[in-house]
N, C-alpha and C positions, 0 to 999 in steps of 0.2 A: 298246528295242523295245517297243510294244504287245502286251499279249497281252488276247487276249478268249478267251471260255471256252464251245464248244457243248455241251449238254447231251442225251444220249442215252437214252431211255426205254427203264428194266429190267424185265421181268417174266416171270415162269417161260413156257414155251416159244417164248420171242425167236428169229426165223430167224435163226441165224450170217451167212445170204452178203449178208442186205439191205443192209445197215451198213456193214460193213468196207473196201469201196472210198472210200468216203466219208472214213468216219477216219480211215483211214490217210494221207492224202493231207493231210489237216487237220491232223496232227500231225509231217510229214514237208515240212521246209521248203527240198528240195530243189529242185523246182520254183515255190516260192512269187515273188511279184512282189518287187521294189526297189522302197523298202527295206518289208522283212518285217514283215507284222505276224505276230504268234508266238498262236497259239491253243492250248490244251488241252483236252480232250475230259474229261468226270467223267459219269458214270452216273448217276441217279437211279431210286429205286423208289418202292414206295407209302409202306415207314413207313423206308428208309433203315436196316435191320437186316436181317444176316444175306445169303447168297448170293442170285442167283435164277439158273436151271440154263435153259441154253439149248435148244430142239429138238435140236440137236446135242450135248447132255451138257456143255459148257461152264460153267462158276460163274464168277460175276462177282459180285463184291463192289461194292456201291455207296457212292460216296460221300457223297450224303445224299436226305433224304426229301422224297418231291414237294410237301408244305406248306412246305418250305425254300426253293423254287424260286423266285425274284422273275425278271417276264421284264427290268429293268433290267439285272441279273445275267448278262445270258446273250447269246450273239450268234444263238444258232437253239437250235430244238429237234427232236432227233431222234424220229420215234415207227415205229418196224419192227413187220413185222408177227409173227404167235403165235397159236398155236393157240387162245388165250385170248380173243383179237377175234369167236371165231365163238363162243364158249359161254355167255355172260351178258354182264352187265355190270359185272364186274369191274371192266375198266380203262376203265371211264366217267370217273374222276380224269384221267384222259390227257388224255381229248379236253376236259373242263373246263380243264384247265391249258394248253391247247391255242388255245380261246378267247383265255383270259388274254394269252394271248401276239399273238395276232394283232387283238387288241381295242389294244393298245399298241403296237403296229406292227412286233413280234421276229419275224421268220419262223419256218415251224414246217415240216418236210418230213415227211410220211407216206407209208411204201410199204405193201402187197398188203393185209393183213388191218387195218393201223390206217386205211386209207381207208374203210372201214365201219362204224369207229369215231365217224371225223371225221361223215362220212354221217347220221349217227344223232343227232350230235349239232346237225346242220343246217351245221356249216360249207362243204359243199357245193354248195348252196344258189345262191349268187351268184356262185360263184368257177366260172370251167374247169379242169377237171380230169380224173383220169384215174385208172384202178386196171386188176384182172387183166379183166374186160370188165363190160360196162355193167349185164347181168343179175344179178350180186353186189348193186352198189349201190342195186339196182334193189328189193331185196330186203329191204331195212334198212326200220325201222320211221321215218315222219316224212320221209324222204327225197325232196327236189322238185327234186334239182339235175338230173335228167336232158337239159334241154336245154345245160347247158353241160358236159354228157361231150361229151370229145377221145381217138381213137382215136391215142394217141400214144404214144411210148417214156416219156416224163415231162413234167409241163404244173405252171408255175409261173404261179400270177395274182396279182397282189399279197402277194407274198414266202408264198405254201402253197406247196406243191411235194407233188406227187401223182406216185407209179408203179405201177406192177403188181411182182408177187414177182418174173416174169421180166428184171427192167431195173435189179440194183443199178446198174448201170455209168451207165445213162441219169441215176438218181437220183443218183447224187454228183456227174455232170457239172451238174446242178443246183444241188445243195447248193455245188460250188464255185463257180459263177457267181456265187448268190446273194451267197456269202461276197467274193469279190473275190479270192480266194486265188492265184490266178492270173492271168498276161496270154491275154488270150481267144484267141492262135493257139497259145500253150502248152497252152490246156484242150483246143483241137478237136484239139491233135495225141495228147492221152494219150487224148481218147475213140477218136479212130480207130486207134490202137495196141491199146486194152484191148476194145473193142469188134467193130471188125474186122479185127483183125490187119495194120493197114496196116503195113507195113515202112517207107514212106515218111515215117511221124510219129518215125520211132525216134528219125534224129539232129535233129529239130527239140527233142525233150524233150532229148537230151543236150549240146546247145548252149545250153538254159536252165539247166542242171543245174552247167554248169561255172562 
């Protein structure tokens, strides 16, 4: 089995709910395609020591530091949002390493407060995309991309991937599309199950599942 390894962006007030549908699905090779490729999820923070404490009280220990990051390294990269996207610039490293990544062609997924990040740092700019509404991004210093805001659940353009805080579910259906992790009547049946309650997707997942 192939494994490849997406890496997840840690820093003190991390939203707990943006993320987790995403990973968990990434590292749960229940529904995954034939034959599987095997992925692992690892954390990265700024210097790669010590916890970082989630909005939600959570600590997550990382496994290494964002100059360890090579985007060769990596199949995507996570960046969630945190109370810290709206207070300086802190995690200006992110969206630099964020670059790096989509300068090299790794995809990089951003939801609610690190699109303002990306924003800032102009990766917005030429790509469609999306976050919590257009007057946020609008807001960011340098920021030109307003003609290709998409009032949409999540907007992937040449492997970014953009949602607002409202739409983890939107943004993993992304992040697994991007990834390949699934067969695409498998992904539409867990978004319509997780998203809107369809009853109807149930036994299409547990016919992939078995």
């Amino acid at each position: 089995m192939t494994s490849r390894t997406v890496h997840v962006a840690g820093y003190d007030t991390l939203a707990d709910w943006e993320f987790g549908y995403a990973t968990s699905l990434i590292r749960d090779t229940s529904y995954h395609r034939a034959p599987r490729i095997g992925f692992s999820v690892a954390t990265v923070s700024a210097d790669g020591a010590g916890p970082v404490t989630t909005i939600g009280g959570m600590r997550l220990l990382p496994d290494l530091a964002l100059e360890e990051l090579r985007p060769e390294d990596s199949a995507l990269l996570i960046l969630p949002g945190a109370q810290l996207w709206d207070s300086g610039e802190e995690l200006a490293p992110f969206t630099r390493k964020a670059r790096e990544f989509l300068d090299a062609g790794v995809p990089v997924a951003a939801i609610c407060g690190a699109t303002a990040g990306l924003a800032r740092e102009g990766l917005l700019d030429d790509r469609d995309h999306t976050s919590a509404v257009p007057e946020y991004l609008a807001q960011q210093p340098g920021y030109q991309g307003d003609k290709r805001y998409r009032e949409a659940d999540a907007v992937n353009d040449r492997g970014l991937i953009t949602a607002g805080p409202t739409e983890p579910v939107a943004f993993a259906r992304e992040i697994l599309a991007e990834l390949g992790v699934m067969e695409p009547q498998v992904l539409d049946a867990w978004y319509r199950l997780f998203r809107h309650s369809d009853v109807e997707a149930f036994p299409i997942l547990m016919s992939a599942a078995a």
